[in-house]
VOTI-864552 format. One line per 2 residues: number of its first residue (from 1); their letters; for each residue z, x, y of N, C-alpha, C, O. Coordinates in steps of 0.02 Angstrom, whole numbers. Layout:
BEGIN
NUM> A> Z:X:Y:Z:X:Y:Z:X:Y:Z:X:Y ~ ... .
//
This chain:
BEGIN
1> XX> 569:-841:473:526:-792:440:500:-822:374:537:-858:342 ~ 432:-806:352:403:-824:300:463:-796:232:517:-767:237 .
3> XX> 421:-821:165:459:-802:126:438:-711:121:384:-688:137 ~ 499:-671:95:466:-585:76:419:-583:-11:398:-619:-57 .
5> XX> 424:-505:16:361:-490:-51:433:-476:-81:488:-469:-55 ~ 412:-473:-147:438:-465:-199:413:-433:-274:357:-456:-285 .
7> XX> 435:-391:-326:403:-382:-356:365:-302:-366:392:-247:-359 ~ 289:-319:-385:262:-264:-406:204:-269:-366:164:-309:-392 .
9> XX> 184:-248:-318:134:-241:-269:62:-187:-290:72:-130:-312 ~ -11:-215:-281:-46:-140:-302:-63:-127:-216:-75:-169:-173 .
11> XX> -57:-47:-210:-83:-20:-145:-169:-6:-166:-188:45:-195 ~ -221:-70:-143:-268:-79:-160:-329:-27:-129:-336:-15:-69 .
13> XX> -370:0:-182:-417:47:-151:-473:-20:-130:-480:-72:-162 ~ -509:1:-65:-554:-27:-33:-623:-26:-78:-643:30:-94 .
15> XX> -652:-68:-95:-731:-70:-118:-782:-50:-62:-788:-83:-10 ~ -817:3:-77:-880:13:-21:-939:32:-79:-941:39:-140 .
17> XX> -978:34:-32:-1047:50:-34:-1081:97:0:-1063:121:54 ~ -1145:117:-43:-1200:139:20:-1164:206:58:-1161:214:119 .
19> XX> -1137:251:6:-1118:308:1:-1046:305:46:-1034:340:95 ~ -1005:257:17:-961:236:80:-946:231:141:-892:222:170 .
21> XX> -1029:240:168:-1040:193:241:-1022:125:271:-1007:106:327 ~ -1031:84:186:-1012:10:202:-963:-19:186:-937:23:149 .
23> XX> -905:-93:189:-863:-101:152:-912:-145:89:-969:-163:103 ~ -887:-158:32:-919:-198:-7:-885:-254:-20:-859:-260:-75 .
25> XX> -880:-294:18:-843:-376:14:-850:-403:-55:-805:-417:-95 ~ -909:-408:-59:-930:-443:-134:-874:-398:-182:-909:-399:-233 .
27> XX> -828:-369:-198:-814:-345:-239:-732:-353:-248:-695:-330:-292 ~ -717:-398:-183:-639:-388:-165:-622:-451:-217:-569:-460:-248 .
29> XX> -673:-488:-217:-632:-554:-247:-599:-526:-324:-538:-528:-337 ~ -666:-493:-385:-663:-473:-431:-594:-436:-443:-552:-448:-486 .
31> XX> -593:-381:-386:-532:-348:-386:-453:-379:-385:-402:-363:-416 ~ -470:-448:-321:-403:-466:-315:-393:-502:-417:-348:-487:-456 .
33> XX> -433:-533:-425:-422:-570:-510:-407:-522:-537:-351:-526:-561 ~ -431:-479:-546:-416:-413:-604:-342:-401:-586:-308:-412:-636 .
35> XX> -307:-384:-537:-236:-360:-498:-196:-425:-534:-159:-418:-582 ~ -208:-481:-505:-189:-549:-528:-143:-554:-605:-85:-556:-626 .
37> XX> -230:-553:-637:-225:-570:-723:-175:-497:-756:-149:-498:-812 ~ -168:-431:-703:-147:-397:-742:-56:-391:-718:-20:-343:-732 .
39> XX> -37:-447:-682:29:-471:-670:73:-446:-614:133:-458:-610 ~ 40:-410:-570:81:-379:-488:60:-437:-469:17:-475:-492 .
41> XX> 116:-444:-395:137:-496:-384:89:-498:-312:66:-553:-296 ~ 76:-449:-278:41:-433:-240:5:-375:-221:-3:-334:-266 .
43> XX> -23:-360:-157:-79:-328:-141:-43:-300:-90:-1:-333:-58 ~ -62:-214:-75:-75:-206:11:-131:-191:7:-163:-177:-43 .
45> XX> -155:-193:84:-236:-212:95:-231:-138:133:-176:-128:159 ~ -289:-75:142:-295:-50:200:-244:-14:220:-226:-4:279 .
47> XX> -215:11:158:-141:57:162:-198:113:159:-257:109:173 ~ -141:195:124:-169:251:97:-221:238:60:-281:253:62 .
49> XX> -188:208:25:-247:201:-66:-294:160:-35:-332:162:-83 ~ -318:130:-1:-363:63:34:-388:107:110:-416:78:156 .
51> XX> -368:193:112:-443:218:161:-407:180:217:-434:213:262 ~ -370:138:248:-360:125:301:-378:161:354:-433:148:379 .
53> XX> -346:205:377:-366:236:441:-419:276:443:-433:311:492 ~ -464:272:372:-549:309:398:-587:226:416:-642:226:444 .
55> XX> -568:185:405:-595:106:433:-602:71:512:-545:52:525 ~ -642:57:564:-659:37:582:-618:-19:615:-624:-68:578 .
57> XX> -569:-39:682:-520:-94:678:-569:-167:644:-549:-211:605 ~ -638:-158:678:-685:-209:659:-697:-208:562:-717:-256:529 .
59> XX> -682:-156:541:-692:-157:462:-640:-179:431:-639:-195:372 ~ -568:-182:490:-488:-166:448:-494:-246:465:-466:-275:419 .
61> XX> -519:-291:512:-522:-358:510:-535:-396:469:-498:-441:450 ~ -623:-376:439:-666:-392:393:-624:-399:335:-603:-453:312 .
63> XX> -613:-345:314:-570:-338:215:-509:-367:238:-475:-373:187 ~ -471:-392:296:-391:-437:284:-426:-516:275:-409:-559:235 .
65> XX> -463:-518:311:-483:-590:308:-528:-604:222:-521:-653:186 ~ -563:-557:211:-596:-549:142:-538:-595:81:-534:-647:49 .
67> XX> -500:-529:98:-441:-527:60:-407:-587:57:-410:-617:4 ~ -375:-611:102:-334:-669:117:-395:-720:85:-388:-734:25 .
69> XX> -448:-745:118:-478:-794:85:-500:-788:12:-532:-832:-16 ~ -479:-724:-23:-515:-715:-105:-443:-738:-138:-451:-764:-193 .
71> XX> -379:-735:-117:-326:-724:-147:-323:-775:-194:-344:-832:-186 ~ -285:-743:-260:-294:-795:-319:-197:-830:-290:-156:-803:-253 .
73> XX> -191:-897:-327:-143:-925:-311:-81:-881:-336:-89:-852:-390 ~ -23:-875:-303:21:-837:-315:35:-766:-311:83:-741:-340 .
75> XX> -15:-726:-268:-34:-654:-259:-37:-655:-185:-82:-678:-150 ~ 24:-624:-165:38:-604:-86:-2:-551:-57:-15:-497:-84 .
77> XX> -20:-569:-4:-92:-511:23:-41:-478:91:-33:-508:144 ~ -17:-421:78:12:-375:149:-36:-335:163:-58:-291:125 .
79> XX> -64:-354:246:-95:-317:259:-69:-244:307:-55:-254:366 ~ -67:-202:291:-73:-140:339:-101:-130:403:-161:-124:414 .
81> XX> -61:-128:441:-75:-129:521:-80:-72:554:-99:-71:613 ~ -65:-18:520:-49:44:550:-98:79:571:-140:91:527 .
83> XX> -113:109:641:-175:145:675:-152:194:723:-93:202:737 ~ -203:229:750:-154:292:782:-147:263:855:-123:305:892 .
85> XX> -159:211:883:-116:180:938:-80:114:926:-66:83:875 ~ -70:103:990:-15:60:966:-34:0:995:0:-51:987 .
87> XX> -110:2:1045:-136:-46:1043:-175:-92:989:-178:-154:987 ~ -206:-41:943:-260:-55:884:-204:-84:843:-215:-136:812 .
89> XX> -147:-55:839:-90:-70:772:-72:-140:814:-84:-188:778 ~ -47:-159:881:-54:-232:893:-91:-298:875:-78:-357:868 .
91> XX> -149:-250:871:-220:-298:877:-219:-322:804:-214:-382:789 ~ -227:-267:755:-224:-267:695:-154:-321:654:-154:-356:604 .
93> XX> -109:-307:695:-36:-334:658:-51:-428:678:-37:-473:637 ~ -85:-441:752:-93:-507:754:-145:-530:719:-131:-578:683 .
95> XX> -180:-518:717:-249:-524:678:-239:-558:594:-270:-604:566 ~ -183:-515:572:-160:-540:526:-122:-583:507:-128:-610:452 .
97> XX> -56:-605:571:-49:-642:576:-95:-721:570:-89:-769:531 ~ -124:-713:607:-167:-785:649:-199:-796:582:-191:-854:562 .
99> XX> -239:-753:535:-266:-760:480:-239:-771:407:-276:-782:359 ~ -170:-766:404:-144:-819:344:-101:-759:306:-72:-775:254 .
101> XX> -95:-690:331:-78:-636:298:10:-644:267:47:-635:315 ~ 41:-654:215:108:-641:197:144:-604:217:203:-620:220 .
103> XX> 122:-536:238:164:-502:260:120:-444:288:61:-443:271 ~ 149:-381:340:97:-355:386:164:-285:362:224:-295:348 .
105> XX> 120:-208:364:174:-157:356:115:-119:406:54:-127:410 ~ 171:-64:448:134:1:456:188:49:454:250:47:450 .
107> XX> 137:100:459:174:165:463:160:203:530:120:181:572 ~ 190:254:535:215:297:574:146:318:595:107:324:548 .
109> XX> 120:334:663:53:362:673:62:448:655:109:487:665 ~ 3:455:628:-5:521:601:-30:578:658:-68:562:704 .
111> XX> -4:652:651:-57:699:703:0:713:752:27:768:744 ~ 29:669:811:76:682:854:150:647:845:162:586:842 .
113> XX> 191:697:842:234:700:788:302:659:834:355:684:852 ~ 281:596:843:326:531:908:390:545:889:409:555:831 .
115> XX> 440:548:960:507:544:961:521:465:961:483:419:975 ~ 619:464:930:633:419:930:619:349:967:609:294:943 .
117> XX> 622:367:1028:597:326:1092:524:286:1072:510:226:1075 ~ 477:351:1047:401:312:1047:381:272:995:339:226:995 .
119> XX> 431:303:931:408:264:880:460:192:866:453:140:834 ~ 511:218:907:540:151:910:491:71:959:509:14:945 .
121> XX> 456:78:991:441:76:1043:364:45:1018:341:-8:1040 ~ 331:88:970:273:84:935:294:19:869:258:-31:867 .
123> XX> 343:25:827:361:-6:793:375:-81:789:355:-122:747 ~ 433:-96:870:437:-161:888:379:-205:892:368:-260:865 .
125> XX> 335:-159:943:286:-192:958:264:-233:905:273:-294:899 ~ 234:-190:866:195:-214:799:230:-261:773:198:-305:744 .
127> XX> 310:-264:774:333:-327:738:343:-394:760:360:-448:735 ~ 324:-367:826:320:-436:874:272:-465:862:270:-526:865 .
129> XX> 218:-427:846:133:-448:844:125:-489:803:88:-537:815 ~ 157:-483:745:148:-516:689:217:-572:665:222:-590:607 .
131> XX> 268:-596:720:304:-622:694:296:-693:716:283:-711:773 ~ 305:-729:663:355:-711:619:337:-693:542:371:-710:494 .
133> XX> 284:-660:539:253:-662:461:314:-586:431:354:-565:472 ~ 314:-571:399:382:-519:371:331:-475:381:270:-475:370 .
135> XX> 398:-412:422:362:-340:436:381:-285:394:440:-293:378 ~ 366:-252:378:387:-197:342:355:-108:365:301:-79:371 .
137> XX> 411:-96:370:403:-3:395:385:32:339:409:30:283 ~ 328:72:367:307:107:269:320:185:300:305:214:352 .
139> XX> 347:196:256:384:284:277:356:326:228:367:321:167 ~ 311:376:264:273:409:209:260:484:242:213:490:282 .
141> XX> 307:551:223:311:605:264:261:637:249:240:684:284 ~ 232:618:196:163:677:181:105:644:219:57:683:221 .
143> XX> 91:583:250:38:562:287:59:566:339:23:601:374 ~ 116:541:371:142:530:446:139:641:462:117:674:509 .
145> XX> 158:651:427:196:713:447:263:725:463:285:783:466 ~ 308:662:477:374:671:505:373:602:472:332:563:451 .
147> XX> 456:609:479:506:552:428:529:507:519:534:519:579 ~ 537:448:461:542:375:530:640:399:549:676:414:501 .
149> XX> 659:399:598:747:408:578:772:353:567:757:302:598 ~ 806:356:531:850:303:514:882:272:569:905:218:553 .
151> XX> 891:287:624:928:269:694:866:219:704:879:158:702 ~ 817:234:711:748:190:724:761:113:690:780:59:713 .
153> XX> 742:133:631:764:65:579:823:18:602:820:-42:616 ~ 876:57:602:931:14:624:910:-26:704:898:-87:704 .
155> XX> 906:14:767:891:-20:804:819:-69:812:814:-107:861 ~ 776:-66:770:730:-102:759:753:-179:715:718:-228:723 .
157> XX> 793:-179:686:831:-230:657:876:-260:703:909:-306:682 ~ 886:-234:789:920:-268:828:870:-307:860:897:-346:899 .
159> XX> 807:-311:859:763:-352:912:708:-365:873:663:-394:903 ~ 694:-347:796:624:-397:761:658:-442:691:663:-421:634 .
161> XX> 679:-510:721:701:-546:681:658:-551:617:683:-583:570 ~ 588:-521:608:563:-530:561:555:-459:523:495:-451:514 .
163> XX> 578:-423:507:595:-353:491:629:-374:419:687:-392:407 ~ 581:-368:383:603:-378:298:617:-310:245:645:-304:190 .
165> XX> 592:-278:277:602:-202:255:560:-135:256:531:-105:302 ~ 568:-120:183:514:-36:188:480:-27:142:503:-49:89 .
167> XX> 396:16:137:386:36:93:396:129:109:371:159:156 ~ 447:165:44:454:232:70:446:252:-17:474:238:-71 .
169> XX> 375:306:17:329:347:-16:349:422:-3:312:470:-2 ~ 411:419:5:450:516:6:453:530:-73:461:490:-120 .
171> XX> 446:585:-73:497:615:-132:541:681:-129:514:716:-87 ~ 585:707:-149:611:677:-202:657:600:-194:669:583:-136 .
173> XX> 674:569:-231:714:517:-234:806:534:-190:856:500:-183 ~ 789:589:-176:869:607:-115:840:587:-50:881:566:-9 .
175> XX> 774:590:-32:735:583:20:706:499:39:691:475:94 ~ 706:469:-28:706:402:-24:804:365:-4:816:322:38 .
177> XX> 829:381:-27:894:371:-29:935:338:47:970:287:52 ~ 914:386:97:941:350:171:891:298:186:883:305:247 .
179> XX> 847:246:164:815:166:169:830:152:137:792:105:125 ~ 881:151:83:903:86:57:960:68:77:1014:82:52 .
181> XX> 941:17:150:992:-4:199:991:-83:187:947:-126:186 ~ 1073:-82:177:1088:-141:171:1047:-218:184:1051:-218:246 .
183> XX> 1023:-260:174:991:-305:196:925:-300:208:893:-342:239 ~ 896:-236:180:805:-246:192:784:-210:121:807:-167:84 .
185> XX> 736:-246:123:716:-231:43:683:-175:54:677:-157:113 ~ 658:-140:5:634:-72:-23:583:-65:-63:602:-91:-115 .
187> XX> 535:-46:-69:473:-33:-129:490:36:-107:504:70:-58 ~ 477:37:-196:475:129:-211:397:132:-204:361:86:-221 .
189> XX> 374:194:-176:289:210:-171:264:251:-227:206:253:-247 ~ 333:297:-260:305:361:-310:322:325:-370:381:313:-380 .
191> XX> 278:305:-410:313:253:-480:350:287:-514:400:257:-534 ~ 343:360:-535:410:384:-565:492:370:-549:541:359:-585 .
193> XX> 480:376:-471:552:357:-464:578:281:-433:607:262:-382 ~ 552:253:-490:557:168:-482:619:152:-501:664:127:-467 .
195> XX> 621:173:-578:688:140:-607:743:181:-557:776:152:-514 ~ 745:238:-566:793:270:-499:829:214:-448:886:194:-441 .
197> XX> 764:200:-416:778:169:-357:789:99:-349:807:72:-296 ~ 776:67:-411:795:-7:-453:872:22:-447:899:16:-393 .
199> XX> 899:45:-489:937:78:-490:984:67:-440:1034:31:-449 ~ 966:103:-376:1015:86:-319:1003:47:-275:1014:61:-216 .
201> XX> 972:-20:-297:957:-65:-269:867:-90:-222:850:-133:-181 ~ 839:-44:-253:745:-51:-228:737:-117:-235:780:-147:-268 .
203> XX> 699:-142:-217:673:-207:-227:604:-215:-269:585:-270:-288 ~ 572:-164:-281:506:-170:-320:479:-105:-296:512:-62:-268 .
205> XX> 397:-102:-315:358:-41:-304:291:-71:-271:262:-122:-291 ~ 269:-26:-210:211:-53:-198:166:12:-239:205:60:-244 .
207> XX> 112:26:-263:83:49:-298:31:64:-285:-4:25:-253 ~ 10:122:-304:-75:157:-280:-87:138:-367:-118:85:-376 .
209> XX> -70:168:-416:-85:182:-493:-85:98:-515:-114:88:-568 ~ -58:39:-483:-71:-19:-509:-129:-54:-487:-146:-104:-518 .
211> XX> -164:-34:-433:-242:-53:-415:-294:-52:-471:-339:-93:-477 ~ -279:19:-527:-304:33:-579:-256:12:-650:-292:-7:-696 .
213> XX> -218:13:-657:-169:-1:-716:-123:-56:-676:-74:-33:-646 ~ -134:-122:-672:-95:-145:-650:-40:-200:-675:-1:-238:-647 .
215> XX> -54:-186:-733:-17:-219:-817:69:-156:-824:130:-168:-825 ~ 21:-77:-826:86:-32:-819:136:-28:-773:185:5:-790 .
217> XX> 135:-63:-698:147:-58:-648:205:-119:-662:263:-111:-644 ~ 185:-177:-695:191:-231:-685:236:-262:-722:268:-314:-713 .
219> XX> 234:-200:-788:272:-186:-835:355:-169:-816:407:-200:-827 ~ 340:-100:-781:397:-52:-767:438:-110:-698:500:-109:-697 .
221> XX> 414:-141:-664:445:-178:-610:495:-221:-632:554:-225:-616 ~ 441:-270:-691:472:-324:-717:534:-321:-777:584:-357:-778 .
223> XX> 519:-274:-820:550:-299:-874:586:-214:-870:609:-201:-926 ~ 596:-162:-825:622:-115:-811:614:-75:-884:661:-66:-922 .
225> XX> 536:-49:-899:519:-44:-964:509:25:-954:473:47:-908 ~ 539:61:-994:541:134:-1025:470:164:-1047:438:214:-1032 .
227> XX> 460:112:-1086:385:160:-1102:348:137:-1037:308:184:-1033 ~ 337:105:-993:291:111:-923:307:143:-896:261:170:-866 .
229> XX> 377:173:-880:414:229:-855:361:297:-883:325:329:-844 ~ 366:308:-944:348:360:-973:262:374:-958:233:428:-952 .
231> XX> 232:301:-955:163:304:-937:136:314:-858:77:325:-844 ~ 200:305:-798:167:328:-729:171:393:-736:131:431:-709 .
233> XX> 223:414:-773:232:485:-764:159:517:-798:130:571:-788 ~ 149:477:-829:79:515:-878:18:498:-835:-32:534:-831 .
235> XX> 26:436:-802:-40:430:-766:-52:499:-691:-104:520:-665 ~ 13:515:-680:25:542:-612:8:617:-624:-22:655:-586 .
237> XX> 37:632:-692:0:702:-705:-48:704:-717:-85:750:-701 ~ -66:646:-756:-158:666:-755:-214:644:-684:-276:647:-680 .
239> XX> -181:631:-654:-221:622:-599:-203:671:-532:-221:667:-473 ~ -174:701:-555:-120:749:-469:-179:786:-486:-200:732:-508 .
241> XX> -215:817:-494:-256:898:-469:-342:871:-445:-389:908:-430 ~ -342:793:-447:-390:734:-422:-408:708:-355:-357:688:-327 .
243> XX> -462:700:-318:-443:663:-291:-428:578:-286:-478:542:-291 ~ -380:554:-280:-329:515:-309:-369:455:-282:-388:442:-339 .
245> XX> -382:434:-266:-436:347:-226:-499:348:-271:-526:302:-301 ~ -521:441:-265:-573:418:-303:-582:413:-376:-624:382:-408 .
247> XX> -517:464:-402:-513:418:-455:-488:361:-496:-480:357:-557 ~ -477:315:-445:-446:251:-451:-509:210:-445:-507:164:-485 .
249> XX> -561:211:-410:-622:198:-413:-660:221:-469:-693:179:-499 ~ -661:276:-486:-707:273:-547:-682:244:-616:-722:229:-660 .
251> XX> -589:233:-625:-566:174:-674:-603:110:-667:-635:79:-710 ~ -591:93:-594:-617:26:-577:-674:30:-601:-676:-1:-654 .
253> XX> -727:55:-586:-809:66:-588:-810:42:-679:-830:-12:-702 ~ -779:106:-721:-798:103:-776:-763:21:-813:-781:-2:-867 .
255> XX> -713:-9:-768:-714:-74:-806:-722:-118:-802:-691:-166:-825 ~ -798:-116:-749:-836:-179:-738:-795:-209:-654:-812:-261:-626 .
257> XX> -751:-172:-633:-724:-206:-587:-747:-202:-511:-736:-241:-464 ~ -772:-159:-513:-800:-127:-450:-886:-119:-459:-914:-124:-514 .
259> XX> -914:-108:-404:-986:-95:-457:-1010:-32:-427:-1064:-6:-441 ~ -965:-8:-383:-989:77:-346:-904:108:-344:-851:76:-342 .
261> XX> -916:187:-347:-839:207:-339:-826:254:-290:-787:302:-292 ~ -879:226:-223:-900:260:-158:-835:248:-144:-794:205:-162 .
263> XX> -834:305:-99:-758:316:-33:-783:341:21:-839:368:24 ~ -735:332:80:-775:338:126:-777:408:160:-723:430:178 .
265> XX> -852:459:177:-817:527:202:-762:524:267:-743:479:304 ~ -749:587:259:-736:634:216:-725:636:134:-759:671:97 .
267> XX> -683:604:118:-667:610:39:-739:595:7:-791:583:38 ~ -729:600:-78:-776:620:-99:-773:584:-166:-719:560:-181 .
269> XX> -820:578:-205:-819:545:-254:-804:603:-313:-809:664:-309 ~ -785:564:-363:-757:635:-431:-811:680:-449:-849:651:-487 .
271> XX> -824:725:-440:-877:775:-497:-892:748:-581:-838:732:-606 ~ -928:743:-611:-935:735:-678:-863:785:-748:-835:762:-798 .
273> XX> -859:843:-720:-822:871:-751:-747:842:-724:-695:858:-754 ~ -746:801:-669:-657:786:-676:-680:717:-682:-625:689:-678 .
275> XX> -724:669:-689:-726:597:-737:-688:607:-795:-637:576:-811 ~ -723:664:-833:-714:666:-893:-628:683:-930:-599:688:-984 .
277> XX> -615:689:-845:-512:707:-864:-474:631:-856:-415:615:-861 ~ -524:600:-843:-477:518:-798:-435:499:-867:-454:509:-924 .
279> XX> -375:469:-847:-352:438:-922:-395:385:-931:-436:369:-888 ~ -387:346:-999:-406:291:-1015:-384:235:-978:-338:245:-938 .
281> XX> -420:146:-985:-393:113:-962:-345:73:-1001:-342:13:-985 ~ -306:95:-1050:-267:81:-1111:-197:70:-1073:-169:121:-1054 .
283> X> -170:19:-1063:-107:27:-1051:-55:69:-1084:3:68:-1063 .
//
């Protein structure tokens, strides 16, 4: 198995265009440097925060390969494989493979709510697809709708030698608590409960709020810093009554990093009156 991620990861919002009809390539490179210079260690590509599953398997190709060929030296690119079959999540998981990807995660298909059997079943696959590049299970009950079981995980660690761990985006932190299983690493998804989960052994954070602040992110991972602590919590309240991509896009927009802060419909870009609530880009 390749080497794992490590660290402080940003869960990267996608650049589009053209009322978020299009992806905007030209914009990934800028982004990956900005993520870079502001000290996370890596990227997921085409997660939540990155619009994944409103994308196109032909669009989710485009931005891994984008991605992978913009990457600045030392910035791990995991791409997200996860689709609502388990053919597309194959296709997707090799794809990334063959194309240079560090590490490949999905999650749980969303809508029909798979028994043990299917998602066990759905899961392997995908780690076969992509091995031996490191796989990682992203457990996320408010998108999936249902929690991965822990019985899953374990027997999935009997047959994908490349099974490096999880990203789990539950809360509260009692709900994160049954994945931190012995021998597979952990990213916390909710940055508040980072140090928590440092704490009982997490391995880092993959991050929606470090795509945009990725100095605060990078902060709280590394040097297990109190006041970054104090600042997700501040970024998270000021952005919860938002919609949350797009205003991670209009940070980007306003600091030269992006040059549109299109998303793709359904979602929607911010109204003028909730711009004017975004925090600053002040660490």
């Amino acid at each position: 198995m390749s080497p794992k991620l490590h660290g402080a990861l940003a869960a990267a919002v996608t650049p589009m265009h053209e009322g978020g009809r299009a992806l905007d390539l030209e914009s990934v490179g800028p982004l990956a440097r900005f993520l870079a210079d502001g000290g996370v260690d890596g990227v997921l590509v085409a997660g939540t925060t990155g619009e994944g599953v409103l994308l196109s398997t032909a669009e989710r190709r485009s931005l891994a390969e984008r991605w992978i060929a913009e990457r600045p030296d030392g910035l791990d690119i995991a791409i997200h494989a996860g689709a609502q079959t388990t053919h597309d999540t194959i296709a997707l998981a090799s794809h990334a493979r063959e194309h240079g990807a560090d590490a490949v995660a999905v999650i749980a298909p969303p809508y029909f709510p798979l028994d043990e059997e299917e998602l066990f079943a759905h899961l392997a696959s995908a780690a076969d697809a992509c091995d031996p590049v490191p796989f990682y299970v992203y457990e996320f009950v408010g998108r999936s709708g249902y929690a991965i079981p822990i019985p899953v995980i374990e027997r999935l660690r009997e047959v994908a030698p490349n099974l490096a761990g999880l990203k789990v985006s539950d809360l509260p932190f009692e709900a994160v608590k049954p994945y931190l299983l012995d021998g597979l690493d952990v990213f916390i998804g909710q940055e508040p409960l980072f140090l928590e989960g440092a704490a009982a052994g997490a391995a880092g954070s993959v991050s929606g709020l470090a795509t945009a602040w990725p100095n605060v992110i990078a902060r709280l991972v590394h040097e297990r810093d109190e006041g970054s602590h104090q600042r997700v919590i501040e970024l998270r309240d000021a952005t919860r009554s938002l919609p949350f991509i797009s205003a991670l896009k209009a940070v980007l927009t306003d600091r030269g990093v992006l040059t549109s802060e299109d998303v793709r419909p359904p979602l929607r870009r911010l109204t003028q009156a909730e711009r004017a609530t975004l925090p600053g880009p002040s660490a």
